[in-house]
N, CA, C and O atoms as a Tripos MOL2 file, in Angstrom:
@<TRIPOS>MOLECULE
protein
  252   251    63     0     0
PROTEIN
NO_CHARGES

@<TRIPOS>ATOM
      1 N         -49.9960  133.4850  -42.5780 N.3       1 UNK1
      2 CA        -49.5980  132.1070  -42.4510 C.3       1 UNK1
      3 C         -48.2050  131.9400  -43.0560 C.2       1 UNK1
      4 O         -47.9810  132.4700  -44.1450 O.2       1 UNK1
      5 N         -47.0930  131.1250  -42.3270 N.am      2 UNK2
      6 CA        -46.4010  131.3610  -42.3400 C.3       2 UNK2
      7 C         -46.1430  129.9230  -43.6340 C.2       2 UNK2
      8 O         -46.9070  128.9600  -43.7010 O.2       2 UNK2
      9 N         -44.8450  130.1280  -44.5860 N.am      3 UNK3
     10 CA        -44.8440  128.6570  -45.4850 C.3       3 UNK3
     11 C         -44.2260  127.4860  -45.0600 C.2       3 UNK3
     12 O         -44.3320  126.4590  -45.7300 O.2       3 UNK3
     13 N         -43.4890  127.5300  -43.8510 N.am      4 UNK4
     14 CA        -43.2660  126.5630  -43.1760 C.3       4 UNK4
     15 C         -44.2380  125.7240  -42.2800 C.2       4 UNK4
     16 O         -43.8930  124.7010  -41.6870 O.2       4 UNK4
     17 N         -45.5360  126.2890  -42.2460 N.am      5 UNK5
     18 CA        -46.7230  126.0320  -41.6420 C.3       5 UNK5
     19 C         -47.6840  125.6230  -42.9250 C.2       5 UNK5
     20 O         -48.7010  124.9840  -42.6540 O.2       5 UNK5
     21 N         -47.4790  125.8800  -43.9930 N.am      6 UNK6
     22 CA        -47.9300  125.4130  -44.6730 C.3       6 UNK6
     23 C         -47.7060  123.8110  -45.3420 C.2       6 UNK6
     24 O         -48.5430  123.0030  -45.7440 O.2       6 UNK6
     25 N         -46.1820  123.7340  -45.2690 N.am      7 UNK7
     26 CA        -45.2650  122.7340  -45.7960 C.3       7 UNK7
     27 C         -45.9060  121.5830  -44.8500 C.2       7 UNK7
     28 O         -45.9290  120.4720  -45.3790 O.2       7 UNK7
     29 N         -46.3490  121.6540  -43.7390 N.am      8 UNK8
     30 CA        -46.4790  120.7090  -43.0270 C.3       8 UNK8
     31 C         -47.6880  120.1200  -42.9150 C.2       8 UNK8
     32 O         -47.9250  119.2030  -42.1300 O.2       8 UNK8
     33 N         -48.4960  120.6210  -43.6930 N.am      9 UNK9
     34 CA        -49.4090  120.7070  -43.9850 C.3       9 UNK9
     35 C         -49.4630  119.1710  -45.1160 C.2       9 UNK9
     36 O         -48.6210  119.0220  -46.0010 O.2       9 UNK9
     37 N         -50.4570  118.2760  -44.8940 N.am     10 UNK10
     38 CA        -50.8800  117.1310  -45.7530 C.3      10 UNK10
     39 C         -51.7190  117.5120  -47.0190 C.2      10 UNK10
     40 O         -52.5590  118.4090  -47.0820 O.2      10 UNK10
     41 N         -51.4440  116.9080  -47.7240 N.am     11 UNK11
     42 CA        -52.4100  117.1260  -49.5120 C.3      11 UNK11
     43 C         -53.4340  117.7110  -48.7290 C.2      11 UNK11
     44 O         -53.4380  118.9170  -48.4800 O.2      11 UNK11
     45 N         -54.5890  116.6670  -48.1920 N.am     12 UNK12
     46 CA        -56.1540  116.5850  -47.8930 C.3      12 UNK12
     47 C         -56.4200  118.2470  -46.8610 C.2      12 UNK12
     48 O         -57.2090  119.1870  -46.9550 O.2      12 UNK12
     49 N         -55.2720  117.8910  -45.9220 N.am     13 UNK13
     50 CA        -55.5480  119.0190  -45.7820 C.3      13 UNK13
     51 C         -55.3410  120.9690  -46.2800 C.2      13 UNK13
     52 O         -55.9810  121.9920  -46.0370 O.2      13 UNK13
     53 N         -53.7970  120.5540  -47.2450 N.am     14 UNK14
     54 CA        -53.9780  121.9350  -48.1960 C.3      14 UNK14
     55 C         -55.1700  121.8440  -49.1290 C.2      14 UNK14
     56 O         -55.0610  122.9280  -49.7010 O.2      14 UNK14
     57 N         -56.0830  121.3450  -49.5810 N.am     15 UNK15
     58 CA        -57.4190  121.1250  -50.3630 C.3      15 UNK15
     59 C         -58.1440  122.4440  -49.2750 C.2      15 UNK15
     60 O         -58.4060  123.6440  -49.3570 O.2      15 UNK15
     61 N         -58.2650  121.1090  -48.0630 N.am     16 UNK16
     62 CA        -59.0920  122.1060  -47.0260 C.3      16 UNK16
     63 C         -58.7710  123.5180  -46.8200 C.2      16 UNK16
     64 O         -59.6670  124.3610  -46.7980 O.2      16 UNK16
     65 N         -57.7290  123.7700  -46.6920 N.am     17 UNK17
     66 CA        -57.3700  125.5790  -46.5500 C.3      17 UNK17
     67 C         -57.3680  126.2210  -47.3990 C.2      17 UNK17
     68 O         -57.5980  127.4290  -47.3450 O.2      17 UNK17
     69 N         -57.0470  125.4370  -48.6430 N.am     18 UNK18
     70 CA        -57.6570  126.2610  -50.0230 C.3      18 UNK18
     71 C         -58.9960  126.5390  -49.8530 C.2      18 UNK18
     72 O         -59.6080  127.5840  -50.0750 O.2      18 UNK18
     73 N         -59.3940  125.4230  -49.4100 N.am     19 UNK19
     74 CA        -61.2350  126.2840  -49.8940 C.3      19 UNK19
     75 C         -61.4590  127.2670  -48.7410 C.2      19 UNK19
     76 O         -62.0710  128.3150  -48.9470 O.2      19 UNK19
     77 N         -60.9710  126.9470  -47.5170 N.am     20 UNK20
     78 CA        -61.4580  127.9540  -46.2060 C.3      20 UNK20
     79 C         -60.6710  129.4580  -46.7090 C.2      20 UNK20
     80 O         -61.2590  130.5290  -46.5620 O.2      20 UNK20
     81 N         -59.6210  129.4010  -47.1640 N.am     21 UNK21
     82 CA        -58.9540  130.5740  -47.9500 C.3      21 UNK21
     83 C         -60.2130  131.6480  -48.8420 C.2      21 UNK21
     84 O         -60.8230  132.6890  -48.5980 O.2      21 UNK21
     85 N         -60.1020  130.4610  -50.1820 N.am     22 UNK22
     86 CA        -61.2860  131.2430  -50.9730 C.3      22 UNK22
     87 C         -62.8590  131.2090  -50.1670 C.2      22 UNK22
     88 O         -63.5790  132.1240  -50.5680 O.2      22 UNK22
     89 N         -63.1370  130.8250  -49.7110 N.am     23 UNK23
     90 CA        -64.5150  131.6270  -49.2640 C.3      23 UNK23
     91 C         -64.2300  132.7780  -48.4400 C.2      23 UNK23
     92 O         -65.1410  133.6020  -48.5150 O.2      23 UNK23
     93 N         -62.7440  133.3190  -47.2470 N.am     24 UNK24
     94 CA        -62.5950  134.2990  -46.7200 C.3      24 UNK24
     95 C         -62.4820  134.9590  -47.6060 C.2      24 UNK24
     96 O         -63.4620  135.6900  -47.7520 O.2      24 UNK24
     97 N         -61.3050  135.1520  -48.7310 N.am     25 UNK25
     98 CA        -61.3180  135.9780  -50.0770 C.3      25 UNK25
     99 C         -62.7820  136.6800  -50.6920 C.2      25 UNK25
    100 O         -63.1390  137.8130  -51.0170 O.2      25 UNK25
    101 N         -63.3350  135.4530  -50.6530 N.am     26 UNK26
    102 CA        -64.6420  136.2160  -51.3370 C.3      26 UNK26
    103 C         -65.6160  136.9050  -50.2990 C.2      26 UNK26
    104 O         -66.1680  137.9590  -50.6150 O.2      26 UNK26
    105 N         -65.7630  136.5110  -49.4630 N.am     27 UNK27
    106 CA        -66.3570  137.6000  -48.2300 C.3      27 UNK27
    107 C         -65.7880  138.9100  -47.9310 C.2      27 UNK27
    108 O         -66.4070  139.9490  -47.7020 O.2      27 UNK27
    109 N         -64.1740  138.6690  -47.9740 N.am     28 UNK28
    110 CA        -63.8890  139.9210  -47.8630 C.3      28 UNK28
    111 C         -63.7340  141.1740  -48.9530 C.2      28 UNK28
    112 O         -63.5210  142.3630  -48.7160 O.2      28 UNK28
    113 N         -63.9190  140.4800  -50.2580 N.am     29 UNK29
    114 CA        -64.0880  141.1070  -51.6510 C.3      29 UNK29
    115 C         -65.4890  141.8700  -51.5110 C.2      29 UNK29
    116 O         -65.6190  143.0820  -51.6870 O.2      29 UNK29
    117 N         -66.7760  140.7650  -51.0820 N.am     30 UNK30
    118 CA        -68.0370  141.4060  -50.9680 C.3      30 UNK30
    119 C         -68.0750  142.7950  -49.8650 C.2      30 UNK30
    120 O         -68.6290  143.8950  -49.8760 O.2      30 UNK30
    121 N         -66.9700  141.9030  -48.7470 N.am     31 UNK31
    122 CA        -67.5040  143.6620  -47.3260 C.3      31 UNK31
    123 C         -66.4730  144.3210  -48.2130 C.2      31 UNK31
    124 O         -66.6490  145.3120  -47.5040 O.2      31 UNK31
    125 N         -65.4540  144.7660  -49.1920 N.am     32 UNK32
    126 CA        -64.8150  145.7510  -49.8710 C.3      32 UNK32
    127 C         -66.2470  146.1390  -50.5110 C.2      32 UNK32
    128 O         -66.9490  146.8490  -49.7900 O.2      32 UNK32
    129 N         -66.7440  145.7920  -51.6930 N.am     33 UNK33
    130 CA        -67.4130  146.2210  -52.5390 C.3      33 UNK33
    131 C         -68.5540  147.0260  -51.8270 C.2      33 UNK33
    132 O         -68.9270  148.1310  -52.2190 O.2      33 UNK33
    133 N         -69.0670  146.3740  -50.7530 N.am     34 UNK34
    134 CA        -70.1290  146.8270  -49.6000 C.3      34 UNK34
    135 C         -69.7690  148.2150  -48.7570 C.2      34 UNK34
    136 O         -70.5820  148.6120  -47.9230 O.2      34 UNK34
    137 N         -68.7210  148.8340  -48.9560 N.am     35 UNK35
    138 CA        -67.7190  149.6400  -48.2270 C.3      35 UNK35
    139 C         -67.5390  148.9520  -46.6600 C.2      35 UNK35
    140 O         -66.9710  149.6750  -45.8410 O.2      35 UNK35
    141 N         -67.8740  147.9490  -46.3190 N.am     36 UNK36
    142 CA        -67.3600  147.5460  -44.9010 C.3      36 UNK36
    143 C         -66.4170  147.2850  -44.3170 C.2      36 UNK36
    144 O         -66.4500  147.0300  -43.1130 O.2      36 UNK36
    145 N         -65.3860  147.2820  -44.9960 N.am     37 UNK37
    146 CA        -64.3440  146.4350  -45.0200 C.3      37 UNK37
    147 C         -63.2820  147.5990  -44.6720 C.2      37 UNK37
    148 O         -63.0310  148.5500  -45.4120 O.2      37 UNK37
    149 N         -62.7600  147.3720  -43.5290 N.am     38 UNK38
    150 CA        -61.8150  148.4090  -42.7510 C.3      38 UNK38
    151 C         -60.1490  148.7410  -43.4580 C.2      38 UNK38
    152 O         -59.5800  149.6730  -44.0250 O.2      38 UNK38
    153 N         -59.8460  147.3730  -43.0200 N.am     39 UNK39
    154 CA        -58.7270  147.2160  -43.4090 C.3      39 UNK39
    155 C         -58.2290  146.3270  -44.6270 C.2      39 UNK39
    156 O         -58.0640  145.1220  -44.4370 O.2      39 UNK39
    157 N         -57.9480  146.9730  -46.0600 N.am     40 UNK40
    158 CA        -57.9960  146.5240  -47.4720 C.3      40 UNK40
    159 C         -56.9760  145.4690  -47.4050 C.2      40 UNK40
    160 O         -56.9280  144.3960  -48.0070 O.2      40 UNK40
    161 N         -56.0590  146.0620  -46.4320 N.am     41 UNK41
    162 CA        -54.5940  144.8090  -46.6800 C.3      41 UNK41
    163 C         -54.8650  143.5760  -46.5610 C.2      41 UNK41
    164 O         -54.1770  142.7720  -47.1890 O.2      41 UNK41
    165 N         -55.6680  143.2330  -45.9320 N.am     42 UNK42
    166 CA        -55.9950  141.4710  -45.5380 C.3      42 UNK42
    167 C         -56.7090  140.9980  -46.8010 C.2      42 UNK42
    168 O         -57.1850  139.8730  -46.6550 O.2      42 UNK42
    169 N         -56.8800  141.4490  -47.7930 N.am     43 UNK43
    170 CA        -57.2390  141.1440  -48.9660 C.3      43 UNK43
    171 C         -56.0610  140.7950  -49.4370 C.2      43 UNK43
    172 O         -56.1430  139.5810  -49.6260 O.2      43 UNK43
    173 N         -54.6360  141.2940  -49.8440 N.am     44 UNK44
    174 CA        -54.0590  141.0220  -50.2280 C.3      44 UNK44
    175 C         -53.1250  140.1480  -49.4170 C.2      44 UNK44
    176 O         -52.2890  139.4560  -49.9990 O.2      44 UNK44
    177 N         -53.2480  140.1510  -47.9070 N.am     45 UNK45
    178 CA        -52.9770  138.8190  -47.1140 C.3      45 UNK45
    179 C         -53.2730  137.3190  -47.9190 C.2      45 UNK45
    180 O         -52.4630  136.5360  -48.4160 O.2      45 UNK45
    181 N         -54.6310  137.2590  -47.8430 N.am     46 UNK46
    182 CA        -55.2290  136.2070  -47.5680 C.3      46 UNK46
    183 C         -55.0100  135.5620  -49.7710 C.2      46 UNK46
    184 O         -55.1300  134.3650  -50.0330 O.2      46 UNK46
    185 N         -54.7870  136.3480  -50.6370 N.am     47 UNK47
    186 CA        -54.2780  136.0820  -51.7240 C.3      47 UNK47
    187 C         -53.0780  135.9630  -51.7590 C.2      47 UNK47
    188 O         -52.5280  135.8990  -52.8590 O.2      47 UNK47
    189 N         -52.3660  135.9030  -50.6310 N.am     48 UNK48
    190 CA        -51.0670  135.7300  -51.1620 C.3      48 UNK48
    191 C         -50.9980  134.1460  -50.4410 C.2      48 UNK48
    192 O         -50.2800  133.2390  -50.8610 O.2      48 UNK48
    193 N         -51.7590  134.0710  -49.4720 N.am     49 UNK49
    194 CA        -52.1310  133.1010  -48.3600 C.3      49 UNK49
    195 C         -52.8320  131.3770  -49.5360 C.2      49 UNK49
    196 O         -52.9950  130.1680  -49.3680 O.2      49 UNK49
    197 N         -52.9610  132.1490  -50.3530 N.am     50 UNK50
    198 CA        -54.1330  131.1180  -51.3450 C.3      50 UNK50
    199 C         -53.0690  130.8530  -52.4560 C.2      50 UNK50
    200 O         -53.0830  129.7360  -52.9740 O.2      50 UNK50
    201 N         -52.3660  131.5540  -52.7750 N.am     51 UNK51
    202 CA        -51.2600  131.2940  -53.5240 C.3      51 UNK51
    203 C         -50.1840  130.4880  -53.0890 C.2      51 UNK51
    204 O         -49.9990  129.3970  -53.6290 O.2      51 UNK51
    205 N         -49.3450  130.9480  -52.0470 N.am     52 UNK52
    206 CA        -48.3160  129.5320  -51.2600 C.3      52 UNK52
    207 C         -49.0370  128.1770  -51.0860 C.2      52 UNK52
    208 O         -48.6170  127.0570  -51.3770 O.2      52 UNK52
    209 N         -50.5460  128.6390  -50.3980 N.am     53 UNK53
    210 CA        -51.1820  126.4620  -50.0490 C.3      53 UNK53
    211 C         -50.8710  126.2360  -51.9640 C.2      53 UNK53
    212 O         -49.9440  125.4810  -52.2580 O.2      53 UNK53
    213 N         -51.6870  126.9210  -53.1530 N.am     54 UNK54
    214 CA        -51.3110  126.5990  -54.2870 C.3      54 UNK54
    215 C         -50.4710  126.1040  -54.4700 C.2      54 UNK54
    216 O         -50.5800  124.9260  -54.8100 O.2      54 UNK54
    217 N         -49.1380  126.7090  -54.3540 N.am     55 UNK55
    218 CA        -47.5620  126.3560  -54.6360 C.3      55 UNK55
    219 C         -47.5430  125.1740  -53.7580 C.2      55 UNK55
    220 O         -47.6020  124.2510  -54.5700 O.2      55 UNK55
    221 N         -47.5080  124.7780  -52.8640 N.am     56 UNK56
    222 CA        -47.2500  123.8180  -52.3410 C.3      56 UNK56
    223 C         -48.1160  122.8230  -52.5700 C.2      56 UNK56
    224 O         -47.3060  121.9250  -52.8010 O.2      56 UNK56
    225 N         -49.2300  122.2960  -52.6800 N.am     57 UNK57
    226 CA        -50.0050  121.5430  -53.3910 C.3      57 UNK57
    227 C         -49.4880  121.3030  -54.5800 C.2      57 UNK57
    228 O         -49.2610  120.1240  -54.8480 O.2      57 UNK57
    229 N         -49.2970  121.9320  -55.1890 N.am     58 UNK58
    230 CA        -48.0990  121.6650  -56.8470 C.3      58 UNK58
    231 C         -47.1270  120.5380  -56.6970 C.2      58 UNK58
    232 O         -47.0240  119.5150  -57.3750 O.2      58 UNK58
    233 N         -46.5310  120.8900  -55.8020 N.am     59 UNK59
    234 CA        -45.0890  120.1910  -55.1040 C.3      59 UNK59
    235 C         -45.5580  119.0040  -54.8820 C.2      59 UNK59
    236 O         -45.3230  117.9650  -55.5000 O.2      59 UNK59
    237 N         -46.3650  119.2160  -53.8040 N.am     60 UNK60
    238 CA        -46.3860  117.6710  -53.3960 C.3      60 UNK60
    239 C         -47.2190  116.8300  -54.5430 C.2      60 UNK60
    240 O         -47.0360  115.6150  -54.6150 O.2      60 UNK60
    241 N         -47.9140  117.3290  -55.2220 N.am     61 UNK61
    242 CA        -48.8030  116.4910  -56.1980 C.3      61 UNK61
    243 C         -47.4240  116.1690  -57.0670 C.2      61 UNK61
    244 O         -47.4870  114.9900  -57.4180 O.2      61 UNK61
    245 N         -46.5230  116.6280  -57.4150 N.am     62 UNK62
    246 CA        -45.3500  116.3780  -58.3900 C.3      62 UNK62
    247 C         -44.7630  115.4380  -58.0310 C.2      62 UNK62
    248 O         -44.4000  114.6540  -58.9080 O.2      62 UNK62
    249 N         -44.4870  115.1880  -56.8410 N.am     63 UNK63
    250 CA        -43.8400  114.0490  -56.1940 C.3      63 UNK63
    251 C         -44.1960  112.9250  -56.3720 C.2      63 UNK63
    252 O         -43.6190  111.9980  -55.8050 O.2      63 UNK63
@<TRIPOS>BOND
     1     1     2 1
     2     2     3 1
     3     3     4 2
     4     3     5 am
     5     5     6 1
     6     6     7 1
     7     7     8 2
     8     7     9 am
     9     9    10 1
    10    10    11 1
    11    11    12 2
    12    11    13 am
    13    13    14 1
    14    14    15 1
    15    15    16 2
    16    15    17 am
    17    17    18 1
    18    18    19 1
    19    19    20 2
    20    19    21 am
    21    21    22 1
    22    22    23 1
    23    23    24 2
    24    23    25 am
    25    25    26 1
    26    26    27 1
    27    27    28 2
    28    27    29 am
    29    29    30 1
    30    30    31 1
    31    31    32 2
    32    31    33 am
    33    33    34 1
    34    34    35 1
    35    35    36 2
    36    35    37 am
    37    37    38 1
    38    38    39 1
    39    39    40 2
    40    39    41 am
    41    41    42 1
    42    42    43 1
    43    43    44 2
    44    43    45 am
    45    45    46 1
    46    46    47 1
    47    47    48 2
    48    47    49 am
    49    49    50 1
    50    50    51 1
    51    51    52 2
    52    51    53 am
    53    53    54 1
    54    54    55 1
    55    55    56 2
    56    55    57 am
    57    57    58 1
    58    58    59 1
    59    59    60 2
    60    59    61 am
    61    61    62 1
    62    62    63 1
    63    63    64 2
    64    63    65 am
    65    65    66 1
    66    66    67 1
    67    67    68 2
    68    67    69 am
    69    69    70 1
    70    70    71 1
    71    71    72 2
    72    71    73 am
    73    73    74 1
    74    74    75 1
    75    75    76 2
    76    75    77 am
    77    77    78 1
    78    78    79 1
    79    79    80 2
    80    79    81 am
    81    81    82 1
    82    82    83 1
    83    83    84 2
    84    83    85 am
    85    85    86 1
    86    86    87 1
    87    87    88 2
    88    87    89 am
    89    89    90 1
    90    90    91 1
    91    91    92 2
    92    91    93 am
    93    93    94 1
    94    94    95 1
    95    95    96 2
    96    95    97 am
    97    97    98 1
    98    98    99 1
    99    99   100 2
   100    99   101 am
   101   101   102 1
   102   102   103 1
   103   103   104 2
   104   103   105 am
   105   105   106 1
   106   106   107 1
   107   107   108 2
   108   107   109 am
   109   109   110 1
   110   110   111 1
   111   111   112 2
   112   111   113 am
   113   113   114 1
   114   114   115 1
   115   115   116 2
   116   115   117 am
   117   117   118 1
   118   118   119 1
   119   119   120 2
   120   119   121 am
   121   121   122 1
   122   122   123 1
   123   123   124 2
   124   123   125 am
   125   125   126 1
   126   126   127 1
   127   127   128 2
   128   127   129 am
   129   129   130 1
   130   130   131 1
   131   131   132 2
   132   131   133 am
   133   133   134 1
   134   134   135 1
   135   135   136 2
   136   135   137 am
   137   137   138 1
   138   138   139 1
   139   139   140 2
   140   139   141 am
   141   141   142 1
   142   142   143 1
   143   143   144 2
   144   143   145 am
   145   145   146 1
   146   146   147 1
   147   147   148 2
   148   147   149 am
   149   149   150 1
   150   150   151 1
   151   151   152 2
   152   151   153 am
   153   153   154 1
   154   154   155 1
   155   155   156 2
   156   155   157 am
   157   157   158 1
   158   158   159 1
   159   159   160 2
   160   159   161 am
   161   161   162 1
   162   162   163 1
   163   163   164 2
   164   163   165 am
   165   165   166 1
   166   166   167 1
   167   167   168 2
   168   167   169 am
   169   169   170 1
   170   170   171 1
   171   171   172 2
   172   171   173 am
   173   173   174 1
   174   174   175 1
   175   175   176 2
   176   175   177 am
   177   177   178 1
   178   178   179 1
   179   179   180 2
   180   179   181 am
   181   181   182 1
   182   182   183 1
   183   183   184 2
   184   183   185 am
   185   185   186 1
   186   186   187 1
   187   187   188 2
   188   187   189 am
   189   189   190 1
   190   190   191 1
   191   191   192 2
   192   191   193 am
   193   193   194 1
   194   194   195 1
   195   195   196 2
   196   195   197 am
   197   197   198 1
   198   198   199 1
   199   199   200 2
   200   199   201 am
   201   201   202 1
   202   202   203 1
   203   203   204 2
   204   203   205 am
   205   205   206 1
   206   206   207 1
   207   207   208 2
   208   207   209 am
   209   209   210 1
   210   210   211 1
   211   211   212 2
   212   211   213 am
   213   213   214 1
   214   214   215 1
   215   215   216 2
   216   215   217 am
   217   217   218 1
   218   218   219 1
   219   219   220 2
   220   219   221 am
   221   221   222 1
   222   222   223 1
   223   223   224 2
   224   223   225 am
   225   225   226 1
   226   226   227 1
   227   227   228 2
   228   227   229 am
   229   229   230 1
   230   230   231 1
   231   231   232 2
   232   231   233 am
   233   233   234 1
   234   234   235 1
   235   235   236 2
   236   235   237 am
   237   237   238 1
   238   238   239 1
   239   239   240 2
   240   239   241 am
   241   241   242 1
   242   242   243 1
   243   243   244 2
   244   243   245 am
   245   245   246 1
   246   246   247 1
   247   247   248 2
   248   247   249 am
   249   249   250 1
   250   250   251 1
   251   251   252 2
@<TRIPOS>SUBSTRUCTURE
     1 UNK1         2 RESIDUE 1 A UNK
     2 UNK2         6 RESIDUE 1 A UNK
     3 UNK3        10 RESIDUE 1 A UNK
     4 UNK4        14 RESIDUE 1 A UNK
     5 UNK5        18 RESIDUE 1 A UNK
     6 UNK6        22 RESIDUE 1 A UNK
     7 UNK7        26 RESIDUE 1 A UNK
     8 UNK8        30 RESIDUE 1 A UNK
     9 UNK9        34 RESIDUE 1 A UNK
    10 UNK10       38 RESIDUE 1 A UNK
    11 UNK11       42 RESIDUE 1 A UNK
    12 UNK12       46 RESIDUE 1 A UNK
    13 UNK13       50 RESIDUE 1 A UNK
    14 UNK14       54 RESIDUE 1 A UNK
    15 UNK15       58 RESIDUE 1 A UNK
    16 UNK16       62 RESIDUE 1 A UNK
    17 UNK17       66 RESIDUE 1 A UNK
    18 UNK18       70 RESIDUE 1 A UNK
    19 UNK19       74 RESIDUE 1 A UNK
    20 UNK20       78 RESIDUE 1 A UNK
    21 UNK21       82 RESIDUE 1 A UNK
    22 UNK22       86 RESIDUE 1 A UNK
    23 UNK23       90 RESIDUE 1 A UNK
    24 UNK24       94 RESIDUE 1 A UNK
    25 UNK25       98 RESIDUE 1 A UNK
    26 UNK26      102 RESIDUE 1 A UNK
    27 UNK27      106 RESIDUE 1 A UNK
    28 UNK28      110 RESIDUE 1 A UNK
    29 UNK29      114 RESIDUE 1 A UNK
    30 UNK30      118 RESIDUE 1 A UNK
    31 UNK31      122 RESIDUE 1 A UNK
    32 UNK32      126 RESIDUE 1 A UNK
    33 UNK33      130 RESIDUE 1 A UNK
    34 UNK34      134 RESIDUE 1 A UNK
    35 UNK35      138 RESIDUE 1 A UNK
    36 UNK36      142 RESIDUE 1 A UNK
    37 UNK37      146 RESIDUE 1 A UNK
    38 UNK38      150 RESIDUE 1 A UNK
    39 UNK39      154 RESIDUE 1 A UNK
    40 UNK40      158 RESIDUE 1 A UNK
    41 UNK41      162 RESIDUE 1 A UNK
    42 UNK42      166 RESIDUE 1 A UNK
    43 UNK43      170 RESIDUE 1 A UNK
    44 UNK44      174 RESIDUE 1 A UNK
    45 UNK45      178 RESIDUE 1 A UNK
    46 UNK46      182 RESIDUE 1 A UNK
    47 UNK47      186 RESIDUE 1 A UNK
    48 UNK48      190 RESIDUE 1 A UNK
    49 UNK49      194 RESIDUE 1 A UNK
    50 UNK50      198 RESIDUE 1 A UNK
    51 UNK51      202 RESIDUE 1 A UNK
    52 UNK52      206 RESIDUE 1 A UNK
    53 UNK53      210 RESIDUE 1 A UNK
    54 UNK54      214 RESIDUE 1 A UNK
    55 UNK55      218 RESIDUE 1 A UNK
    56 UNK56      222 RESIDUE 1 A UNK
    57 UNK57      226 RESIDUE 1 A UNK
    58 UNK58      230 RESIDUE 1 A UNK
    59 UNK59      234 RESIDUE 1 A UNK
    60 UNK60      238 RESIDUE 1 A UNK
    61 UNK61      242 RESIDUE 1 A UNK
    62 UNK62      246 RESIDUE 1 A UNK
    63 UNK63      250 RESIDUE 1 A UNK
């Protein structure tokens, strides 16, 4: 996800992608731990993915 796609993004709805974020995070933590989990990088996708909606939620709450 790109952060210009994020930016455009409303409060209510960065809330919402935060949480749809962390529940993918944690599913894909469980198929790691489970050995299912193919490809490890989208773990560190989807945390970096949970970190920018963060940062930007910051912002606009500052405003």
């Amino acid at each position: 996800m790109k952060i210009k796609d994020i930016r455009d993004l409303g409060v209510d709805e960065l809330r919402q992608k935060n949480r749809e974020l962390s529940e993918e995070f944690f599913n894909l933590r469980m198929r790691h731990a489970s050995g299912q989990l193919e490809s490890t990088a989208t773990i560190g996708h989807v945390r970096k993915d949970i970190a920018r909606v963060k940062t930007v939620m910051a912002e606009k709450e500052a405003k």
